[in-house]
C-alpha positions in Angstrom: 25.6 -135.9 31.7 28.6 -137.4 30.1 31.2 -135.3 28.4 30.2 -136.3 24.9 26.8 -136.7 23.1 26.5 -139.7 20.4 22.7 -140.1 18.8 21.7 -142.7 21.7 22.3 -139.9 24.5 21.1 -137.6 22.2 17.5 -139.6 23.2 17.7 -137.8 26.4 18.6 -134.8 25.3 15.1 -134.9 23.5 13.6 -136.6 26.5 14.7 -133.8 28.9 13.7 -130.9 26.8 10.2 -132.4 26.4 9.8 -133.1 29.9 7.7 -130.3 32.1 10.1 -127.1 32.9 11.9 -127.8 36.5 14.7 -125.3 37.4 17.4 -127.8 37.3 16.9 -127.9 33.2 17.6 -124.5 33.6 20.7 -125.1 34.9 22.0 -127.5 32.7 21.0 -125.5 29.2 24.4 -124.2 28.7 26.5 -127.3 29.5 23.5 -129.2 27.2 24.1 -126.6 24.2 27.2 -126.4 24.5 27.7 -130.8 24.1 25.4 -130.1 21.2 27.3 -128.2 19.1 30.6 -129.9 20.0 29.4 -133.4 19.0 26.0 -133.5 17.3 26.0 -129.5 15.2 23.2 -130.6 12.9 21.0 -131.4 15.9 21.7 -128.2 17.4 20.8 -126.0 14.4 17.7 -127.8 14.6 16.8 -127.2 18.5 18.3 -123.8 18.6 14.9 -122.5 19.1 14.0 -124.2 22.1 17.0 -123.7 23.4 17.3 -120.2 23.0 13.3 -119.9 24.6 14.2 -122.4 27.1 17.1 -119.7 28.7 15.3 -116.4 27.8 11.9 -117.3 29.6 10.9 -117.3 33.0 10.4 -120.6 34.7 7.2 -119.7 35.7 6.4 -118.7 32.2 7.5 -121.9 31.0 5.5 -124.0 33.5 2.3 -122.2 32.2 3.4 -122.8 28.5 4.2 -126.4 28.8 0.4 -127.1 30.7 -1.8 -124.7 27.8 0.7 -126.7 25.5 0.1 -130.2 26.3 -2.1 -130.5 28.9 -4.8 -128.8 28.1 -5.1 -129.6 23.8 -5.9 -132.8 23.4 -4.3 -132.4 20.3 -1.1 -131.8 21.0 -1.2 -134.5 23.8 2.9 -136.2 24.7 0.8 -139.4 24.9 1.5 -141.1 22.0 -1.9 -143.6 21.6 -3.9 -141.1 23.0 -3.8 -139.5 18.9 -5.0 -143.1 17.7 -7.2 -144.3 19.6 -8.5 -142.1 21.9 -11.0 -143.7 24.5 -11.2 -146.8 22.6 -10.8 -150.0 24.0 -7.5 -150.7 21.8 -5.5 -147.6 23.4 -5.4 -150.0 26.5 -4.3 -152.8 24.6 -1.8 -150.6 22.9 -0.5 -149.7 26.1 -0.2 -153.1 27.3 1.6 -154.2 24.3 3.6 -151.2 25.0 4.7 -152.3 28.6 5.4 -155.6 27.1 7.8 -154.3 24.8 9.8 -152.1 27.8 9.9 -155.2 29.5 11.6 -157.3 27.1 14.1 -154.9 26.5 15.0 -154.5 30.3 13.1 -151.2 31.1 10.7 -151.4 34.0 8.2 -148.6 34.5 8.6 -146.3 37.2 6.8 -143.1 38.5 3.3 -142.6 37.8 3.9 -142.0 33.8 1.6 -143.9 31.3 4.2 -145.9 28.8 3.1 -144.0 25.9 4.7 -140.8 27.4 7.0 -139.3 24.9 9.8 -138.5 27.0 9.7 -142.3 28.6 9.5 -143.7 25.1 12.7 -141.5 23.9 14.4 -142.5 26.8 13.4 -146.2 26.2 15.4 -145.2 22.9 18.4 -144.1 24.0 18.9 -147.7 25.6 18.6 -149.8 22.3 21.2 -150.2 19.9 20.8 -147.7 16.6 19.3 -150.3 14.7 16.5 -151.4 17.0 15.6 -147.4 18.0 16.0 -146.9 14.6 12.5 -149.7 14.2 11.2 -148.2 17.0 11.0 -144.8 15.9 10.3 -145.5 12.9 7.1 -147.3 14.1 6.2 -144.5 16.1 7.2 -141.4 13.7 3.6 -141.4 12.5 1.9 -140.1 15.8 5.3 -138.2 16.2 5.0 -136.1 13.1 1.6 -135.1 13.5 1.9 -134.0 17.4 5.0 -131.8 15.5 2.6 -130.3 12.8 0.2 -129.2 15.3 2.8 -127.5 17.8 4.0 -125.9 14.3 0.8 -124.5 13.5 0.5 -123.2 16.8 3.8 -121.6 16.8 5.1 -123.5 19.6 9.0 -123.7 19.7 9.0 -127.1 21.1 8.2 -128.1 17.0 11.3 -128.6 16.5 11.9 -131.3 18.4 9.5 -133.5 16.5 11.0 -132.1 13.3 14.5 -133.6 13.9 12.6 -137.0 15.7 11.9 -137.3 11.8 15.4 -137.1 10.1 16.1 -140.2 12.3 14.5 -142.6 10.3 13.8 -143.1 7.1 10.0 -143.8 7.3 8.2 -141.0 5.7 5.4 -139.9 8.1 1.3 -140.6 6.9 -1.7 -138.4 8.1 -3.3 -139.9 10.9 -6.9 -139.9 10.8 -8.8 -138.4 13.7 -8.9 -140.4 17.3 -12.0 -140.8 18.9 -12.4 -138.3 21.9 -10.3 -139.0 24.3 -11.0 -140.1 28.1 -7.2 -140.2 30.0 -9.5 -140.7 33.6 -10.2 -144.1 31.8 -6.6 -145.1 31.1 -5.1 -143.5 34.2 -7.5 -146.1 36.3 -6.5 -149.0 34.5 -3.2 -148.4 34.3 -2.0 -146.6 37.2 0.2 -148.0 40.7 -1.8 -150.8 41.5 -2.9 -151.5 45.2 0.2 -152.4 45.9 1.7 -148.4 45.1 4.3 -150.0 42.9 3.0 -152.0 39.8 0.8 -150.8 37.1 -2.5 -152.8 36.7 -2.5 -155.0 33.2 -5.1 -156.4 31.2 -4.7 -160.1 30.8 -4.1 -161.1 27.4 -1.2 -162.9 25.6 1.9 -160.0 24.2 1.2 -158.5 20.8 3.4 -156.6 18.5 3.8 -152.6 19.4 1.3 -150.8 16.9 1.7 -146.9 17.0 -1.5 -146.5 14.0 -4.9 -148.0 13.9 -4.7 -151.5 12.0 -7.2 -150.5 9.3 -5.1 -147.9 8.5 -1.6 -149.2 8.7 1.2 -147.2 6.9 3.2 -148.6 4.0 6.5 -149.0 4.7 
């Protein structure tokens, strides 16, 4: 990590903290907390709880936290379309569109992630210029909110993370209605390595605009 922290590498920041406990985020806690408060204070204030739970916990203990946190409740799911659409047939298209909008903007997909992976899309972030991420996020800060009110009802200290995602834009969060129940077996299938090991498997079907809300019930910017 560089020696100084502007808002774009602060993407990462986010990105990292959100990703599944591994020891070498242990490791780099204090060197991260320490850039925080030295270049971006106000976002540290805000994490400071899952920072300080990060370093107090056992790894172990995180591992099982992170999987009873987002693996296993649906609700609180790091995959973003899964809270729209569920096991509808638009969540594939959404993730298409999705792919198609990496792509455009130089990023190609590696790993066996599904695009709409929170920490892969606030990574995609931290590439654009503050304008574009701006856009971006602000598309997105619908399905972001509401995975953060959940994790706050629940007490979870990785809330704050989605609480500071939303004083980066200026788009005022809606509800989301209710998705229909999910089937991630479904999407893992179609969009998974592809024979090949490498590339994911697309739907054909010309590129459409990145829509992080059901159409009927777009927000009003």
């Amino acid at each position: 990590m560089s020696d100084s922290l502007n808002p774009m590498r602060g993407y990462q920041v986010l990105s990292a903290l959100l990703l599944y406990p591994e020891p070498e985020l242990q490791q780099e806690l204090p060197a991260i907390e320490g850039l925080l408060i030295e270049t971006l204070p106000a976002w540290h204030a805000t994490l400071q709880p899952l920072l300080a739970h990060l370093q107090a916990t056992a790894l172990i203990d995180l591992q099982q936290q992170y999987v009873m946190t987002f693996d296993r409740n649906p609700s609180q799911s790091l995959h973003l379309f899964e809270h729209i659409h569920g096991e509808s047939r638009d969540r594939g298209q959404a993730m298409v569109d999705l792919l198609a909008e990496y792509s455009r903007h130089g990023l190609q997909m590696v790993g066996d992630d599904l695009p709409d992976y929170v920490p892969l899309f606030l990574e995609f972030l931290s590439q654009q210029d503050p304008s574009e991420a701006e856009r971006l996020l602000g598309d997105a800060i619908h399905v972001l909110a509401t995975i953060g009110r959940k994790l706050r009802a629940n007490g979870s200290s990785y809330a704050c993370v989605f609480d500071l995602l939303q004083t980066l834009t200026p788009v005022q969060a809606e509800e989301l209605s209710e998705p229909p129940i999910r089937d991630m077996d479904e999407a893992l299938e179609t969009f998974g390595p592809g024979a090949d090991g490498i590339e994911p498997l697309l739907k054909p079907g010309g590129v459409q605009p990145v829509n992080f809300y059901p159409k009927a019930a777009a927000p009003h910017h």
